[in-house]
PyMOL Python script that loads the backbone (N, CA, C, O; Angstrom):
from pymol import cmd

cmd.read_pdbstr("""\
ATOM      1  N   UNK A   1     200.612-119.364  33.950  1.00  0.00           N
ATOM      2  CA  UNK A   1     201.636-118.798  33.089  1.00  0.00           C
ATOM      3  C   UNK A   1     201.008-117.669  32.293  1.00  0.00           C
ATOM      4  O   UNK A   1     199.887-117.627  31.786  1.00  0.00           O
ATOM      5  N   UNK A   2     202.186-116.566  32.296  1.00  0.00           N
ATOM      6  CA  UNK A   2     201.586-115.508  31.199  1.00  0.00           C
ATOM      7  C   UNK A   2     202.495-115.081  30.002  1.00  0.00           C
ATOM      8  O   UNK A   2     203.647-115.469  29.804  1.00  0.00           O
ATOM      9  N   UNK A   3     202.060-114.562  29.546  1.00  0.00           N
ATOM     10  CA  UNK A   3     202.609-114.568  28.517  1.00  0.00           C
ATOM     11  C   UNK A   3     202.300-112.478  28.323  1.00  0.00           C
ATOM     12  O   UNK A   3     201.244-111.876  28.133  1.00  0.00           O
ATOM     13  N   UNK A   4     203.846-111.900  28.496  1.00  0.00           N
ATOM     14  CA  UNK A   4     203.645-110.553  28.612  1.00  0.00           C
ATOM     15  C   UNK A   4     204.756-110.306  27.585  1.00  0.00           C
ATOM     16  O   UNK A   4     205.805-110.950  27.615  1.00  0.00           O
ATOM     17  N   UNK A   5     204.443-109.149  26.478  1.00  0.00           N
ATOM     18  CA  UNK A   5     205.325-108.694  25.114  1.00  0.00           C
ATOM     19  C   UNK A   5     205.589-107.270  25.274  1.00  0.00           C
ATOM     20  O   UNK A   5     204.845-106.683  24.489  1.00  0.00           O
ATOM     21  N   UNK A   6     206.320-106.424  25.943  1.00  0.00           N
ATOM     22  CA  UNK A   6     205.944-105.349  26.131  1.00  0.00           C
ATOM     23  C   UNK A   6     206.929-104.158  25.641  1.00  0.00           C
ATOM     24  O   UNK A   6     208.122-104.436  25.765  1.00  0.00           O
ATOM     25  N   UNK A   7     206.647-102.938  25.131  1.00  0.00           N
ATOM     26  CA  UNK A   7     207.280-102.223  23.889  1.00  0.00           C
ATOM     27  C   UNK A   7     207.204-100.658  24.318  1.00  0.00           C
ATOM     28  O   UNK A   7     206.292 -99.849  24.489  1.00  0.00           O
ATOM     29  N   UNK A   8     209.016-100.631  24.432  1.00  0.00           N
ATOM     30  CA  UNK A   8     209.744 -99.348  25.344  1.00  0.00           C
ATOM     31  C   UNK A   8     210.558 -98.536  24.044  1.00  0.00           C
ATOM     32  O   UNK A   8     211.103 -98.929  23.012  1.00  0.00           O
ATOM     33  N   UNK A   9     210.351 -97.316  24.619  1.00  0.00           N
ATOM     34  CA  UNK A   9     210.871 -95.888  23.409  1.00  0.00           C
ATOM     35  C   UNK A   9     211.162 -95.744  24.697  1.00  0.00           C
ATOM     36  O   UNK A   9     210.589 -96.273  25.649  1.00  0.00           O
ATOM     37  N   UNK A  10     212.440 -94.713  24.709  1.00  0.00           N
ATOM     38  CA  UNK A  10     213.354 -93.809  25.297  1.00  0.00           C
ATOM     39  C   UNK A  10     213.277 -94.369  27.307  1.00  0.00           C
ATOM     40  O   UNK A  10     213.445 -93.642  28.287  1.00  0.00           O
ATOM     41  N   UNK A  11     213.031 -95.558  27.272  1.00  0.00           N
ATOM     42  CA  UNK A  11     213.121 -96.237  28.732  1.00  0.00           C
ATOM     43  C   UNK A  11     211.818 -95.981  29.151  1.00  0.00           C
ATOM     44  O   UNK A  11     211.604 -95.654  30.319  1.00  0.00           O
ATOM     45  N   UNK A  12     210.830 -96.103  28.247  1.00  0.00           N
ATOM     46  CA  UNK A  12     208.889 -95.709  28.532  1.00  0.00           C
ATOM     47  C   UNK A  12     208.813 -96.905  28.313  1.00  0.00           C
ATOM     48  O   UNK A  12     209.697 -97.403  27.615  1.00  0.00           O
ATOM     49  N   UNK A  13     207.714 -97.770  28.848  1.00  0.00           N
ATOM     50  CA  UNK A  13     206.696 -98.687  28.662  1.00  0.00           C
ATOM     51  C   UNK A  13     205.667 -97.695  28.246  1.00  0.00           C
ATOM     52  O   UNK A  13     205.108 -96.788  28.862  1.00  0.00           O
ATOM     53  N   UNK A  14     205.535 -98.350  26.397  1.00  0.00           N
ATOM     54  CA  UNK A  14     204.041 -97.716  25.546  1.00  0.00           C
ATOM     55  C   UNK A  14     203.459 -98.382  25.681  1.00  0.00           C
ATOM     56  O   UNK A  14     202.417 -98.004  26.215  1.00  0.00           O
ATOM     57  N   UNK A  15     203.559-100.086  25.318  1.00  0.00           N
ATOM     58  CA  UNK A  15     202.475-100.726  25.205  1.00  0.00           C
ATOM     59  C   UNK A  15     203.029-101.507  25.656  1.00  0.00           C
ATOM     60  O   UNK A  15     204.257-101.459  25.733  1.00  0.00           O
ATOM     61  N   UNK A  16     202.105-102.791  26.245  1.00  0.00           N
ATOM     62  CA  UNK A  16     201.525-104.021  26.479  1.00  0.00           C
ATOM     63  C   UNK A  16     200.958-105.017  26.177  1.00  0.00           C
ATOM     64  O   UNK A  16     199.745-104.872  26.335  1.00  0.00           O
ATOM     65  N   UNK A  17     201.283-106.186  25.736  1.00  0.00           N
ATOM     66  CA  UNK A  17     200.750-107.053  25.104  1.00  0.00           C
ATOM     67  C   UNK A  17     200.403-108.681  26.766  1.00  0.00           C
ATOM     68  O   UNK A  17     201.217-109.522  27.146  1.00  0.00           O
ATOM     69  N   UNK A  18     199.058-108.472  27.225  1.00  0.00           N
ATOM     70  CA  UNK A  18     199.158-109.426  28.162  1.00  0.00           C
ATOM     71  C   UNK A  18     198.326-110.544  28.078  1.00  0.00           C
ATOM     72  O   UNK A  18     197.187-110.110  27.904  1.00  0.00           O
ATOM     73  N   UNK A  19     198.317-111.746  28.114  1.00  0.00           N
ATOM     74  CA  UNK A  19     197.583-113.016  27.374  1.00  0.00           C
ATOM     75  C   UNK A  19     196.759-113.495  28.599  1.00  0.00           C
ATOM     76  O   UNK A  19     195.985-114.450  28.525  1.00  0.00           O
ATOM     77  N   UNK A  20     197.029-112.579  30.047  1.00  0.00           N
ATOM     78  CA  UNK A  20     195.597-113.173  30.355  1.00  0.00           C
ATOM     79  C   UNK A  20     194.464-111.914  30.198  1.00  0.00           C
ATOM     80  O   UNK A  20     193.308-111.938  30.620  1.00  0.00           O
ATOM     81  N   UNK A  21     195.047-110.952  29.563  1.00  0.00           N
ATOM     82  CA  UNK A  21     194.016-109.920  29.217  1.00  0.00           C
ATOM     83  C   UNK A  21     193.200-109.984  27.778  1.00  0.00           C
ATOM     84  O   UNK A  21     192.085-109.691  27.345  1.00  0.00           O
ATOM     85  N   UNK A  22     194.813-110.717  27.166  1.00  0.00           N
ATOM     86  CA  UNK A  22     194.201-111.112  25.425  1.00  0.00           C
ATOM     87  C   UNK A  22     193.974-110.065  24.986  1.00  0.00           C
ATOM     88  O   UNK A  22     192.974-110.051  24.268  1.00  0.00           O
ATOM     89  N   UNK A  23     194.655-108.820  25.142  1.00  0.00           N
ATOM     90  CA  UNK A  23     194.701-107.579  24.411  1.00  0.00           C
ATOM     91  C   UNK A  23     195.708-106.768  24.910  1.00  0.00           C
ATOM     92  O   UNK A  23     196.207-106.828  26.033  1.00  0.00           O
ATOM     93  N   UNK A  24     196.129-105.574  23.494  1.00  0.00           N
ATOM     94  CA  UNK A  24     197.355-104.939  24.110  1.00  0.00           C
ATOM     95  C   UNK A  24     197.039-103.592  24.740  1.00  0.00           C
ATOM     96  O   UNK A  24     196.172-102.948  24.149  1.00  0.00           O
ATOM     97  N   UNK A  25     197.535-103.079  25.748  1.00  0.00           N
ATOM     98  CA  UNK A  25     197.388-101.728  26.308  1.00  0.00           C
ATOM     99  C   UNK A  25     198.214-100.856  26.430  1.00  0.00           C
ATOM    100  O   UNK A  25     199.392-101.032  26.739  1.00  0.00           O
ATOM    101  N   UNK A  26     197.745 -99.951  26.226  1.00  0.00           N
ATOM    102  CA  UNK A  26     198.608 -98.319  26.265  1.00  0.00           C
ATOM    103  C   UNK A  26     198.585 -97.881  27.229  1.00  0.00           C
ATOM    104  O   UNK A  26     197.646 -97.961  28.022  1.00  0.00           O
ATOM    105  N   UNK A  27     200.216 -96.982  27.486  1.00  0.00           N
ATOM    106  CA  UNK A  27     200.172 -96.520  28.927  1.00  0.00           C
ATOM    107  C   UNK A  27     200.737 -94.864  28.509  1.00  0.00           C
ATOM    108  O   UNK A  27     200.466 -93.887  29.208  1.00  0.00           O
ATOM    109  N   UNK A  28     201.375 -94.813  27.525  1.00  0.00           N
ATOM    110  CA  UNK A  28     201.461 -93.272  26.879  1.00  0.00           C
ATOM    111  C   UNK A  28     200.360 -92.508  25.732  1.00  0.00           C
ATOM    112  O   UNK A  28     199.240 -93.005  25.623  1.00  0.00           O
ATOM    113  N   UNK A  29     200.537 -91.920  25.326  1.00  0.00           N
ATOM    114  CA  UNK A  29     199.636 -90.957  24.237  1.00  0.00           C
ATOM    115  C   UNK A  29     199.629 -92.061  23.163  1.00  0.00           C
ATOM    116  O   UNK A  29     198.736 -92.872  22.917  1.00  0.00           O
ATOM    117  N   UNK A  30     200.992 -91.886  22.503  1.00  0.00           N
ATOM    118  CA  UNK A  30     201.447 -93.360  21.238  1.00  0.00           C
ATOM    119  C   UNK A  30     200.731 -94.092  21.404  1.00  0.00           C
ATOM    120  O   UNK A  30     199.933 -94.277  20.485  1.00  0.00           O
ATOM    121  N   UNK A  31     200.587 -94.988  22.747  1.00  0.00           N
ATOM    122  CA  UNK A  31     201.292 -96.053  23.128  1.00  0.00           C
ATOM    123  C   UNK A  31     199.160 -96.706  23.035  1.00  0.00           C
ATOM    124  O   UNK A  31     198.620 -97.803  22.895  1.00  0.00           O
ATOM    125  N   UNK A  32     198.665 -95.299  23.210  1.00  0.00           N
ATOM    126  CA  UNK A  32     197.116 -95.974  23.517  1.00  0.00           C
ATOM    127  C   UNK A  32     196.672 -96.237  22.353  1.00  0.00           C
ATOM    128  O   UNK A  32     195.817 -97.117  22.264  1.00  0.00           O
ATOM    129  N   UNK A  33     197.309 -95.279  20.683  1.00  0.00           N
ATOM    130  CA  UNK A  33     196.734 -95.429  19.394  1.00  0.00           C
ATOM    131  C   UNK A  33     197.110 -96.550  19.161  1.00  0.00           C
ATOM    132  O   UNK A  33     196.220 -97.322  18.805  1.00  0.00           O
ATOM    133  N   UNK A  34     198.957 -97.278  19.282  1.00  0.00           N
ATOM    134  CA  UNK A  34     199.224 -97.775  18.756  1.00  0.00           C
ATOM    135  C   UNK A  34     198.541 -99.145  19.436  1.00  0.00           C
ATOM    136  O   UNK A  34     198.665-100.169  18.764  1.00  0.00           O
ATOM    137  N   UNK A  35     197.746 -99.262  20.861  1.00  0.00           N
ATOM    138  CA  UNK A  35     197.282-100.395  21.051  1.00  0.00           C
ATOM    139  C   UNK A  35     195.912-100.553  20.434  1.00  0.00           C
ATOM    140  O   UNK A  35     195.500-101.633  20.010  1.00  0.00           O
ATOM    141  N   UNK A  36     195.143 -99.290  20.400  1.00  0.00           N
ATOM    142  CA  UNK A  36     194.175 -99.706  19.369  1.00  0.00           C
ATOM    143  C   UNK A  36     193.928 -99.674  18.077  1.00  0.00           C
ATOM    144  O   UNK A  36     192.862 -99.700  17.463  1.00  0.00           O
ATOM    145  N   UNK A  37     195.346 -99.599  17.625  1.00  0.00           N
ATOM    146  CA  UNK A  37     195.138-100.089  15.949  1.00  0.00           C
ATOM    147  C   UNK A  37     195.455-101.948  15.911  1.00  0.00           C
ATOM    148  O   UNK A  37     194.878-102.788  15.221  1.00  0.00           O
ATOM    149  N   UNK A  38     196.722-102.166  17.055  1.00  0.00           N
ATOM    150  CA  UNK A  38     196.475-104.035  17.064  1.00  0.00           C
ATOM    151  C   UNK A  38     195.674-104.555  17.718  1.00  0.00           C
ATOM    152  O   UNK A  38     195.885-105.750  17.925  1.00  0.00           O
ATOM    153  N   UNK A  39     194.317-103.897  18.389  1.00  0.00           N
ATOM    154  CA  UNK A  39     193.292-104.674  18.926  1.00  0.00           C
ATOM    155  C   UNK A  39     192.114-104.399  18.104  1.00  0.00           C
ATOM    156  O   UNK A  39     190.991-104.759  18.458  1.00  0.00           O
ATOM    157  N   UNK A  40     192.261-103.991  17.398  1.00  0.00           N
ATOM    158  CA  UNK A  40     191.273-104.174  15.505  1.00  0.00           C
ATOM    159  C   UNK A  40     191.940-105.130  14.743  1.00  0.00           C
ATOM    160  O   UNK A  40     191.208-105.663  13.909  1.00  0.00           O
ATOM    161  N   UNK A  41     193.160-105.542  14.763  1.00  0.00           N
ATOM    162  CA  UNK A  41     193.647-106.477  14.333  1.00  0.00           C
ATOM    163  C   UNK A  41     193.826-107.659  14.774  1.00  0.00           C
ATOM    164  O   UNK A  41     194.836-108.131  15.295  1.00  0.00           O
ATOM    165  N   UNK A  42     192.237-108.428  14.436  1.00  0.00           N
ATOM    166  CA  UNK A  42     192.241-109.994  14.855  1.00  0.00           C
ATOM    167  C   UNK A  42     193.266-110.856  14.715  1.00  0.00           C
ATOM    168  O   UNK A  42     193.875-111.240  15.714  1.00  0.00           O
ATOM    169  N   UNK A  43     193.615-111.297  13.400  1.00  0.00           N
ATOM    170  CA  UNK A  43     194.760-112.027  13.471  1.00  0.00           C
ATOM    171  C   UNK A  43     195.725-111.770  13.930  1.00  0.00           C
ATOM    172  O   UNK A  43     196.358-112.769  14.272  1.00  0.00           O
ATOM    173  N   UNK A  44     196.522-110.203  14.262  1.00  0.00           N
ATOM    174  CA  UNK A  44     197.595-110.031  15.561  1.00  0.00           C
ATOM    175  C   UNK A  44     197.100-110.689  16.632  1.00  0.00           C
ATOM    176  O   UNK A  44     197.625-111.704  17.089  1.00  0.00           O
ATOM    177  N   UNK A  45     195.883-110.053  17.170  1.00  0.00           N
ATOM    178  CA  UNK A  45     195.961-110.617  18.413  1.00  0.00           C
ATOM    179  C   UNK A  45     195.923-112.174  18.307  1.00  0.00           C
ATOM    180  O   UNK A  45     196.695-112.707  19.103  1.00  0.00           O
ATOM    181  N   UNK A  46     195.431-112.769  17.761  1.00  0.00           N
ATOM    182  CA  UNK A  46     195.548-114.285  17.338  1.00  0.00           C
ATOM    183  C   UNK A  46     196.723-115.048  17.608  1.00  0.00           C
ATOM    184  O   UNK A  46     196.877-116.175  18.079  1.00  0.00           O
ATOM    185  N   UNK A  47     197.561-114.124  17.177  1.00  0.00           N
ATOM    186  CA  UNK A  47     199.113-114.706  16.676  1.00  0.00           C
ATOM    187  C   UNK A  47     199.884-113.892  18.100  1.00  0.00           C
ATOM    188  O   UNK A  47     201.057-114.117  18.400  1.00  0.00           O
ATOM    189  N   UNK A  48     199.065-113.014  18.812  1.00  0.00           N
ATOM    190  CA  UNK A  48     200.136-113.027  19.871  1.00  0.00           C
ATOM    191  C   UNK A  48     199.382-113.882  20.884  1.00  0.00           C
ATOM    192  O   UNK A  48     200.232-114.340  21.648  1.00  0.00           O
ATOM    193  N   UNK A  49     198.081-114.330  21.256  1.00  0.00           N
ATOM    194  CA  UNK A  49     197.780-115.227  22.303  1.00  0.00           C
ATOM    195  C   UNK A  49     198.071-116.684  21.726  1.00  0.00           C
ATOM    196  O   UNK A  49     197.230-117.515  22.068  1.00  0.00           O
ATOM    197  N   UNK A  50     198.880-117.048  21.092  1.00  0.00           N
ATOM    198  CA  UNK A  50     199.221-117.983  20.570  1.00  0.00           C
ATOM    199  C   UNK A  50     200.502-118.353  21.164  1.00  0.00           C
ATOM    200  O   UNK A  50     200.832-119.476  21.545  1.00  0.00           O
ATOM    201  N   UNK A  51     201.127-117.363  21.195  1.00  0.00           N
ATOM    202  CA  UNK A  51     203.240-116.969  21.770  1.00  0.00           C
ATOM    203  C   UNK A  51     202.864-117.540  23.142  1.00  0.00           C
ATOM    204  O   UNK A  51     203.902-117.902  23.696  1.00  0.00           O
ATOM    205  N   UNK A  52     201.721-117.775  23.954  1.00  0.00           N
ATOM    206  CA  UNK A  52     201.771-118.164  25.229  1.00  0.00           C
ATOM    207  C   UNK A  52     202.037-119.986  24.734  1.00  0.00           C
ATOM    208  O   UNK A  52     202.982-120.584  25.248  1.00  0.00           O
ATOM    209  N   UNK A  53     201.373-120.510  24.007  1.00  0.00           N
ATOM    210  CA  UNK A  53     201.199-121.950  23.888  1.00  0.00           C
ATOM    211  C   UNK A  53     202.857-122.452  23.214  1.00  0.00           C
ATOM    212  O   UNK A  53     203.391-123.516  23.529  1.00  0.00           O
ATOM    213  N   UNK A  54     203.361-121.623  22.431  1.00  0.00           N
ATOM    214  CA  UNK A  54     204.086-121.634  21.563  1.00  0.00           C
ATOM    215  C   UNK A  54     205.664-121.504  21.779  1.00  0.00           C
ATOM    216  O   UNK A  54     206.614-122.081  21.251  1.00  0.00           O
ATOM    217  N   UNK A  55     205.517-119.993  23.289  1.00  0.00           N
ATOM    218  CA  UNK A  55     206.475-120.258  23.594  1.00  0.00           C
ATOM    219  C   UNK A  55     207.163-120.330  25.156  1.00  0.00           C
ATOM    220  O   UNK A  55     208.313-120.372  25.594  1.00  0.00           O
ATOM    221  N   UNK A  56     205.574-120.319  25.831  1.00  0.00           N
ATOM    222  CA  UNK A  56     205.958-120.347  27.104  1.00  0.00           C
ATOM    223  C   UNK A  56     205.788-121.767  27.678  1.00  0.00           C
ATOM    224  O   UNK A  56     206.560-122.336  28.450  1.00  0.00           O
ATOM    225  N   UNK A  57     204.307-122.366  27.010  1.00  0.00           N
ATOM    226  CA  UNK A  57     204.159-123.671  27.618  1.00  0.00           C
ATOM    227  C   UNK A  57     205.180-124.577  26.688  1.00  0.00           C
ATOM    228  O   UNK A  57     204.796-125.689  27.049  1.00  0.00           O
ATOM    229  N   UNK A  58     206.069-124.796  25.873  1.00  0.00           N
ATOM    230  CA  UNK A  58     206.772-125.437  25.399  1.00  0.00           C
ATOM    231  C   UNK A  58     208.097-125.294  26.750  1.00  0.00           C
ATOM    232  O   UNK A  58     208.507-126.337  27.260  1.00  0.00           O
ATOM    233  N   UNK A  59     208.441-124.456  27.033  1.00  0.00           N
ATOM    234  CA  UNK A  59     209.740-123.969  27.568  1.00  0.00           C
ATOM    235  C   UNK A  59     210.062-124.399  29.387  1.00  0.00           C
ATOM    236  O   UNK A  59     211.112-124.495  30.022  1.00  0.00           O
ATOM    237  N   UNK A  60     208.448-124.597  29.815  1.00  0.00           N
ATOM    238  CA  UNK A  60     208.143-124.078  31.490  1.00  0.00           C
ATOM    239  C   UNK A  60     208.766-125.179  31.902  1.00  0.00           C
ATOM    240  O   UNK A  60     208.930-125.119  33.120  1.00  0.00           O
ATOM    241  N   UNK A  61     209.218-126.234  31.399  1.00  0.00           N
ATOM    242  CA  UNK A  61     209.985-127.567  31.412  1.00  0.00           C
ATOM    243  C   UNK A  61     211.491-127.390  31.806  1.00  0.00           C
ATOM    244  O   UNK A  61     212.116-127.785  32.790  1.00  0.00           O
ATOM    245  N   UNK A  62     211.853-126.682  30.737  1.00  0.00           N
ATOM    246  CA  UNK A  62     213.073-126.461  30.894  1.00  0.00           C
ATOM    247  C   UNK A  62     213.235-125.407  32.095  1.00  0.00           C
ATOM    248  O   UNK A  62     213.935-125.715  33.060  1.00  0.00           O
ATOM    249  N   UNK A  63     212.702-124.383  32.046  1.00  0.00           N
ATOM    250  CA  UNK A  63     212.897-123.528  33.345  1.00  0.00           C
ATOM    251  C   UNK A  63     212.893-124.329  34.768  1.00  0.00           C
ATOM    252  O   UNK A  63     213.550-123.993  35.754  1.00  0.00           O
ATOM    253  N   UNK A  64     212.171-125.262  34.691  1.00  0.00           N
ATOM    254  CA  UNK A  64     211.861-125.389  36.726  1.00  0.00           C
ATOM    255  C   UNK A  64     213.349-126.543  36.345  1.00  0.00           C
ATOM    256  O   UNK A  64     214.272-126.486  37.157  1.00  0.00           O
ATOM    257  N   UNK A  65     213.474-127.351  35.347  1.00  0.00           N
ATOM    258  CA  UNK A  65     214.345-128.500  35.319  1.00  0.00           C
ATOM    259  C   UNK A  65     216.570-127.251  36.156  1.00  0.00           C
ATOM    260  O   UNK A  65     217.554-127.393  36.883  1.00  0.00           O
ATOM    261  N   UNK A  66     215.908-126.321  35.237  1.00  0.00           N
ATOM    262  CA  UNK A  66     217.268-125.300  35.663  1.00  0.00           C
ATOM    263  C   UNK A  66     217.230-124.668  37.043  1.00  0.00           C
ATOM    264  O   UNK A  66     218.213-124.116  37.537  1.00  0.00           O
ATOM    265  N   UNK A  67     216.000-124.779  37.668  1.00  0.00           N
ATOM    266  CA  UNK A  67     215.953-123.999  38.897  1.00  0.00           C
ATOM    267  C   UNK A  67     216.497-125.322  39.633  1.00  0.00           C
ATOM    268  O   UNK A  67     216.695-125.316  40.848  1.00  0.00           O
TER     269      UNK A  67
END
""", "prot")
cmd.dss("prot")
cmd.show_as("cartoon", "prot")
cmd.util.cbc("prot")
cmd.orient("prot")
């Protein structure tokens, strides 16, 4: 399971947030500052490799139970 957060301006993918990378990445100009100002920020990243335990492995239950 992964756990992917990912953050669009004008139908662009800027950034990336991917939990088996455990860091966020830039794919525009923005998109590369704005990932390395939250990968100086420990407790972001903290609190987003967390959203995998929090809200994917809570949920993966309910998904296959609906398939």
């Amino acid at each position: 399971i992964e756990y992917i957060r990912s953050y669009y301006y004008n139908k662009v993918n800027d950034v990336k947030f991917s939990s088996s990378l455990g860091k966020f990445v830039g794919f525009t100009e923005v998109g590369v500052k704005q990932a390395e100002q939250w990968n100086s920020n420990a407790a972001y990243l903290a609190q987003e490799n967390a959203q995998k335990e929090t809200y994917c492995l809570n949920n993966v239950d309910v998904d296959y139970q609906a398939i």
